[in-house]
C-alpha positions as a printed Julia matrix, in Angstrom:
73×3 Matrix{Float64}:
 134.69  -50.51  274.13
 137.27  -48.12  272.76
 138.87  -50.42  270.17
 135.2   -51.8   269.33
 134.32  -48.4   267.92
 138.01  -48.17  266.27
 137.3   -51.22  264.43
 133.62  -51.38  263.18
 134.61  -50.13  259.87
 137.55  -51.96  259.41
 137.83  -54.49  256.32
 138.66  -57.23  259.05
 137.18  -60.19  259.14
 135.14  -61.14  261.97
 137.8   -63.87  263.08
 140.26  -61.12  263.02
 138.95  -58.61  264.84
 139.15  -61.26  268.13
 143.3   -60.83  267.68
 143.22  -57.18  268.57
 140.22  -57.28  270.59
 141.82  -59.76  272.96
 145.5   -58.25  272.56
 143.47  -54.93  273.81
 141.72  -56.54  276.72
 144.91  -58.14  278.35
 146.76  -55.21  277.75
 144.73  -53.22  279.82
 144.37  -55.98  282.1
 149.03  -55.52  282.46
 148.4   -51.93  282.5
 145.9   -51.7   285.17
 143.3   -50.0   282.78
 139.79  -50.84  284.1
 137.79  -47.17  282.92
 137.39  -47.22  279.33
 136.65  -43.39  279.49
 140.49  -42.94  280.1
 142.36  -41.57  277.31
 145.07  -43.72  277.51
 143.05  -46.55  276.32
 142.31  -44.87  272.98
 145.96  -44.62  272.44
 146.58  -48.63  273.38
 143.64  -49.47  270.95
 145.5   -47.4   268.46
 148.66  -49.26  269.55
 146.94  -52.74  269.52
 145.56  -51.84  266.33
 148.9   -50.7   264.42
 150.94  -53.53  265.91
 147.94  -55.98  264.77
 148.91  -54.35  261.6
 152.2   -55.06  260.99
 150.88  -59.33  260.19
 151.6   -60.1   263.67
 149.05  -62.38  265.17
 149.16  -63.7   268.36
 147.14  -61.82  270.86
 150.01  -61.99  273.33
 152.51  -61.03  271.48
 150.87  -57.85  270.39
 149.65  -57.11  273.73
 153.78  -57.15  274.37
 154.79  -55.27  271.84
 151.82  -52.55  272.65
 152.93  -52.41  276.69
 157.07  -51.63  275.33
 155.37  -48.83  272.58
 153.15  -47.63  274.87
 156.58  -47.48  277.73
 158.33  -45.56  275.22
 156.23  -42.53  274.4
């Protein structure tokens, strides 16, 4: 529920928040990221979130761009 929590006082619609929301999900899904306690998952909402950002808005795509980012640090 990490990116949930991120989100509930965002300006976003409620038909936008499913873009990151799913982006999150199936990039924890690549990752292997099932415990939402982990600390890592804070950082790929945070990932999700600024990628979601940037006007991109497929789900997958984001979740893509998130798994290189998150490769990177």
């Amino acid at each position: 529920m990490t990116i949930h929590r991120l989100l509930q006082n965002s300006p976003l619609e409620p038909d936008d928040i499913h873009r990151p929301v799913t982006a999150y999900e199936q990039t924890l899904r690549t990752l292997g990221l099932s415990d939402r306690s982990d600390p890592i998952t804070l950082m790929v909402a945070k990932t999700v979130i600024e990628i979601g950002q940037t006007g991109i808005r497929d789900p997958a795509q984001i979740s893509q761009l998130a798994i290189k980012a998150i490769g990177d640090v």
